[in-house]
PDB file of N, CA, C and O in Angstrom, chain B, residues numbered from 101:
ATOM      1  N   UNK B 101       0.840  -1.203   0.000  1.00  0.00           N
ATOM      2  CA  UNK B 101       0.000   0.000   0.000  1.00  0.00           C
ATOM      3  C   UNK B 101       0.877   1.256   0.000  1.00  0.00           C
ATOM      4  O   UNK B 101       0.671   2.085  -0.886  1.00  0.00           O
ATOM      5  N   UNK B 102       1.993   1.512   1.058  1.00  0.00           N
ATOM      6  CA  UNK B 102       2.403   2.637   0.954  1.00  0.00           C
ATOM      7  C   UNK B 102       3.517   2.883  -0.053  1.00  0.00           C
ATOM      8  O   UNK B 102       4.047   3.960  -0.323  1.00  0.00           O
ATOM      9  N   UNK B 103       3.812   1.481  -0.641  1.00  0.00           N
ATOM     10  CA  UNK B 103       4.904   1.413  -2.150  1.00  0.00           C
ATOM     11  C   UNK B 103       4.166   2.117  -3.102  1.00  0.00           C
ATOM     12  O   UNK B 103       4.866   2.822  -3.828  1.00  0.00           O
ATOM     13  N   UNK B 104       2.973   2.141  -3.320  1.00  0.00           N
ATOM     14  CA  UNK B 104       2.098   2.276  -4.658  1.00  0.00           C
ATOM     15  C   UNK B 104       1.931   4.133  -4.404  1.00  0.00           C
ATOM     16  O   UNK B 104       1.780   5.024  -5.239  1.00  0.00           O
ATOM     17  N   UNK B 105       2.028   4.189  -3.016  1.00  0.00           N
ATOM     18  CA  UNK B 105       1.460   5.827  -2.863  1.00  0.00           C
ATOM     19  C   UNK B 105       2.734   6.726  -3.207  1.00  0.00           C
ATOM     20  O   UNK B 105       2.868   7.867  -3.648  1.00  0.00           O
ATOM     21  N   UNK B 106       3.453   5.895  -2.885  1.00  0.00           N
ATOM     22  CA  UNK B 106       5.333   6.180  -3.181  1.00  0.00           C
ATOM     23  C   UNK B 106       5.234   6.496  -4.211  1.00  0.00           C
ATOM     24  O   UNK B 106       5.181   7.691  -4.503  1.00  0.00           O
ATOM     25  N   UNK B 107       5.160   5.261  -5.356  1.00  0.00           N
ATOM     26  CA  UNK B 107       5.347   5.501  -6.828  1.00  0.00           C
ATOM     27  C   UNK B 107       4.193   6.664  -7.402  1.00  0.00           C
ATOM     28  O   UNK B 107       4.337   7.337  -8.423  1.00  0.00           O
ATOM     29  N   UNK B 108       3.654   6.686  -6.972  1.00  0.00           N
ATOM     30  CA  UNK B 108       2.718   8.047  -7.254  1.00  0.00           C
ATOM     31  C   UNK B 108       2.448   8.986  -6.743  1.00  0.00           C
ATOM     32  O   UNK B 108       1.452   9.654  -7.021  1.00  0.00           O
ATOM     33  N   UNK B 109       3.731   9.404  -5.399  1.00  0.00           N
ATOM     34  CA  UNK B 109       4.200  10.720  -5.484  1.00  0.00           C
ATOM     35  C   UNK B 109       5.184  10.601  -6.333  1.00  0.00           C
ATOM     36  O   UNK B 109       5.270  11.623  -7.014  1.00  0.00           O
ATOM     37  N   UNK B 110       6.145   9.631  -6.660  1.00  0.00           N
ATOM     38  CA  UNK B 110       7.082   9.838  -7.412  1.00  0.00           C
ATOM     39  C   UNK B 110       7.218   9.906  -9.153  1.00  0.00           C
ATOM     40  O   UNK B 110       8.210  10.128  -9.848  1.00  0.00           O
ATOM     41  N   UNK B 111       5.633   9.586  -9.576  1.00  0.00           N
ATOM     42  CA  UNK B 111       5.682   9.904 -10.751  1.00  0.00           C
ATOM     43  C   UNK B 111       4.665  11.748 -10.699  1.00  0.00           C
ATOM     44  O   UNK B 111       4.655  12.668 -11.518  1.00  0.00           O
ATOM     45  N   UNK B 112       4.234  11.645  -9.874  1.00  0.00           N
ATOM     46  CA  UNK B 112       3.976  12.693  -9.739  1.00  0.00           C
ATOM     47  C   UNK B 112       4.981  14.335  -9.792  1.00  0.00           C
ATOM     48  O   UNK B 112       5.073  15.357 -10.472  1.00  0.00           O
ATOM     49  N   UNK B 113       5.473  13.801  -8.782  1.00  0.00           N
ATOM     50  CA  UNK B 113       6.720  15.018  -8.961  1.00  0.00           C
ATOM     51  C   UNK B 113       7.797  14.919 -10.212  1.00  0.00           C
ATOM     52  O   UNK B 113       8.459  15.882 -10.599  1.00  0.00           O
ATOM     53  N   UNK B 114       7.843  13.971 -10.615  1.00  0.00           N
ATOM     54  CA  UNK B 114       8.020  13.718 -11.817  1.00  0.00           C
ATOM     55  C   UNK B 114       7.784  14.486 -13.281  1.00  0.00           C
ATOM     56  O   UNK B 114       8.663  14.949 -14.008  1.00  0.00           O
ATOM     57  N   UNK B 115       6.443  14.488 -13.485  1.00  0.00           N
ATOM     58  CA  UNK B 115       5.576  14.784 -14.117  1.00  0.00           C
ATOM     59  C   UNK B 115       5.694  16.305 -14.001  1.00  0.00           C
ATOM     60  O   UNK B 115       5.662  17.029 -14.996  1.00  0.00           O
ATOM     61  N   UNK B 116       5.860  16.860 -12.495  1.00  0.00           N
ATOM     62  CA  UNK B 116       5.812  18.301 -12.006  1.00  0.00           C
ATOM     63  C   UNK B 116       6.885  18.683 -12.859  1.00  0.00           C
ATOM     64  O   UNK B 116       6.764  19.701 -13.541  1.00  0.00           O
ATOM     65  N   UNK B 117       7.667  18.163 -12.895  1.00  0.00           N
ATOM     66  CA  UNK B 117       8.938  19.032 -12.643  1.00  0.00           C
ATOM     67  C   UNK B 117       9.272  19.105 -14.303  1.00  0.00           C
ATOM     68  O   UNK B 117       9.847  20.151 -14.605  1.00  0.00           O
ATOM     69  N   UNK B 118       8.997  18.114 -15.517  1.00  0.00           N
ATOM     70  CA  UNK B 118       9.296  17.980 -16.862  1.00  0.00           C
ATOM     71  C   UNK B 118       7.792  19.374 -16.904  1.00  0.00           C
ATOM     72  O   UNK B 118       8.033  20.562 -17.116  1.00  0.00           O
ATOM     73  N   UNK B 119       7.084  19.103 -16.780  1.00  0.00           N
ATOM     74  CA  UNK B 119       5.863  20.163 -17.105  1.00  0.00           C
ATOM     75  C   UNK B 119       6.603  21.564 -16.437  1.00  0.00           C
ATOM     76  O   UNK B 119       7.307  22.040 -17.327  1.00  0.00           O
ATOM     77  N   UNK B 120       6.662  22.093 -15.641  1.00  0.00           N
ATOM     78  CA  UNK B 120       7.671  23.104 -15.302  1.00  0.00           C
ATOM     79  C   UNK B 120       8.606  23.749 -16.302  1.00  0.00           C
ATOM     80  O   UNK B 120       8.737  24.862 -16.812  1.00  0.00           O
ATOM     81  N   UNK B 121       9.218  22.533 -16.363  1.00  0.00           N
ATOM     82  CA  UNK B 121      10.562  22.623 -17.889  1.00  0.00           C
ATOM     83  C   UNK B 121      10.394  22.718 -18.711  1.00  0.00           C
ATOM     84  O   UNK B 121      11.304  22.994 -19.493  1.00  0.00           O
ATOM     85  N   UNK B 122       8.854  22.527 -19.204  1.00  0.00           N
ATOM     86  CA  UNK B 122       8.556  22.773 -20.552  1.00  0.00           C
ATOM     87  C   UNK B 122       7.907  23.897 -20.592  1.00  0.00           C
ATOM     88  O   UNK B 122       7.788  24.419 -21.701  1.00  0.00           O
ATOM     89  N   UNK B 123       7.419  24.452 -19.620  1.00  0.00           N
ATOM     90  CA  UNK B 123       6.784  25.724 -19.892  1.00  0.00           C
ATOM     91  C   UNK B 123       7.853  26.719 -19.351  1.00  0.00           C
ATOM     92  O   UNK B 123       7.229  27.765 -19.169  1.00  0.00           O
ATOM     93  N   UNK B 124       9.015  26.890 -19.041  1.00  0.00           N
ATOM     94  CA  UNK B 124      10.442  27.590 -19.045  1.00  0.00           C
ATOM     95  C   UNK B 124      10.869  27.763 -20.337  1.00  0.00           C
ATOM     96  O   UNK B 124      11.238  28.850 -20.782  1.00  0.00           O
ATOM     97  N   UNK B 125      10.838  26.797 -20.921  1.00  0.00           N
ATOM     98  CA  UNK B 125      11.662  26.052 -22.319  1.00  0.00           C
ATOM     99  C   UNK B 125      10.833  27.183 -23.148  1.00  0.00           C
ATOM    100  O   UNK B 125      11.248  28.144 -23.797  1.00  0.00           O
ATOM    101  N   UNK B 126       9.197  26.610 -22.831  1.00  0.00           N
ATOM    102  CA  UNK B 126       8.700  27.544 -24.317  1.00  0.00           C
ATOM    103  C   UNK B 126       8.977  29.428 -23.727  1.00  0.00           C
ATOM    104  O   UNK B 126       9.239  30.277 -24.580  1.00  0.00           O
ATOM    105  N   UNK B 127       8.861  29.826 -22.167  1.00  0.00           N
ATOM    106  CA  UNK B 127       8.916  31.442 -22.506  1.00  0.00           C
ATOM    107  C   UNK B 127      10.469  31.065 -23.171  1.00  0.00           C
ATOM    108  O   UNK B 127      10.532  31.053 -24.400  1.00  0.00           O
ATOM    109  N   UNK B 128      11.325  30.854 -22.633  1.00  0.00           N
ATOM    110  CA  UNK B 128      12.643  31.100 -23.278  1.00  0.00           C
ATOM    111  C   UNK B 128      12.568  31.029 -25.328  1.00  0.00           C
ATOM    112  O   UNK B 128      13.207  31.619 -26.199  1.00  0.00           O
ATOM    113  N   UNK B 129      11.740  30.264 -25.354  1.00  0.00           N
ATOM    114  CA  UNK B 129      11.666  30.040 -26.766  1.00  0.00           C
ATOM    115  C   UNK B 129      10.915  31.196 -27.406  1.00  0.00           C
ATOM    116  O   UNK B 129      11.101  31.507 -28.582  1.00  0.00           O
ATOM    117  N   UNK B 130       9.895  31.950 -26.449  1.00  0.00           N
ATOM    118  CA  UNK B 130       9.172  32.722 -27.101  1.00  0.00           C
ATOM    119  C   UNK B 130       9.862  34.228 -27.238  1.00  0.00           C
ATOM    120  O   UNK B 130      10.146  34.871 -28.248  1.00  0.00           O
ATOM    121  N   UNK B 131      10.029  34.554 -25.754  1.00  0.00           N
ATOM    122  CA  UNK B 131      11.535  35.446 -25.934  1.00  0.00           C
ATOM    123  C   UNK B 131      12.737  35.562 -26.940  1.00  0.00           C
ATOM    124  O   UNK B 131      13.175  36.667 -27.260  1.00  0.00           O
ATOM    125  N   UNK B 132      13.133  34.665 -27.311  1.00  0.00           N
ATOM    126  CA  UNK B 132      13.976  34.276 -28.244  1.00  0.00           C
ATOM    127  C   UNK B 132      13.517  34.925 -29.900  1.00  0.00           C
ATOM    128  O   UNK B 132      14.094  35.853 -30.466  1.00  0.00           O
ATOM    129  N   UNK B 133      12.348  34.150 -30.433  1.00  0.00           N
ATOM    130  CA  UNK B 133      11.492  34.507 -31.274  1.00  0.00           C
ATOM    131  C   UNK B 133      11.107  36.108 -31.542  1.00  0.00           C
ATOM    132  O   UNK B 133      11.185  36.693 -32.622  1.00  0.00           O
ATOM    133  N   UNK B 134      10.560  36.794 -29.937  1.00  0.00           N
ATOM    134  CA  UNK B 134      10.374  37.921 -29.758  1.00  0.00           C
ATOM    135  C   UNK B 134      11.692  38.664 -30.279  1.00  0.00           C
ATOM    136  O   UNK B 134      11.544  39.633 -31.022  1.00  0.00           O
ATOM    137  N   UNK B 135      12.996  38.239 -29.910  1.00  0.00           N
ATOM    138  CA  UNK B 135      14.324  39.137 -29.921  1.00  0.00           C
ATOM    139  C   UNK B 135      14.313  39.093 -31.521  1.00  0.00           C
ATOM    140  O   UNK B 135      14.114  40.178 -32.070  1.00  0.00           O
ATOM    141  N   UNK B 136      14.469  38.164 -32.197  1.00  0.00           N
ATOM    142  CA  UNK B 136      14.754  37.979 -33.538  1.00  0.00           C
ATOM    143  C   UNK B 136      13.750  38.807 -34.400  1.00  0.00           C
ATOM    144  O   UNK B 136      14.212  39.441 -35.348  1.00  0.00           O
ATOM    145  N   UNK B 137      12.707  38.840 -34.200  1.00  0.00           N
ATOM    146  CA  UNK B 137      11.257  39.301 -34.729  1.00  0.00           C
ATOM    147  C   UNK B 137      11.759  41.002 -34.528  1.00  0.00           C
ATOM    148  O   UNK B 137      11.963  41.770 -35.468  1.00  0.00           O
ATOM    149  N   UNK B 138      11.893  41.345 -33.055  1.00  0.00           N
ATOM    150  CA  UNK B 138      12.202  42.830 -33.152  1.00  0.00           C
ATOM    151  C   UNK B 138      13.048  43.569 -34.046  1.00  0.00           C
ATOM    152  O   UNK B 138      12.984  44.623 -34.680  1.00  0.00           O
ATOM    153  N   UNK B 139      14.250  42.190 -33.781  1.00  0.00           N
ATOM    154  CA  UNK B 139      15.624  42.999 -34.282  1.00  0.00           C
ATOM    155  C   UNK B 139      15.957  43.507 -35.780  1.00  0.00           C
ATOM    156  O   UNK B 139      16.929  44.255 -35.888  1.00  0.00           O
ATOM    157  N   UNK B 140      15.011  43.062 -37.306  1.00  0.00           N
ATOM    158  CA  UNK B 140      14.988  43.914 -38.146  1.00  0.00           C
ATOM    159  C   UNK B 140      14.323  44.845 -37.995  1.00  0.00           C
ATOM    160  O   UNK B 140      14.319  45.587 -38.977  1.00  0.00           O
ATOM    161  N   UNK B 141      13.503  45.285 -36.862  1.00  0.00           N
ATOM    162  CA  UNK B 141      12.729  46.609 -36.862  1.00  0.00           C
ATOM    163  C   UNK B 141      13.340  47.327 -35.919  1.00  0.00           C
ATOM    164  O   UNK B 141      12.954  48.467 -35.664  1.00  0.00           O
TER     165      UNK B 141
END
């Protein structure tokens, strides 16, 4: 019982932490986009 609650905090925080990273990933990506987009104007 408390193995199973284990593995599902541990895919849980898991899960937290790649979802986190991916929504870092995209502002950095969008920023990025933004810089390039400005910079012929």
């Amino acid at each position: 019982m408390d193995f199973s609650i284990l593995c599902v905090h541990r895919v849980c925080a898991v899960y937290a932490s790649l979802h986190m990273d991916m929504i870092l990933s995209m502002k950095v990506l969008l920023s990025d986009i933004g810089k390039l987009l400005a910079l012929p104007l």
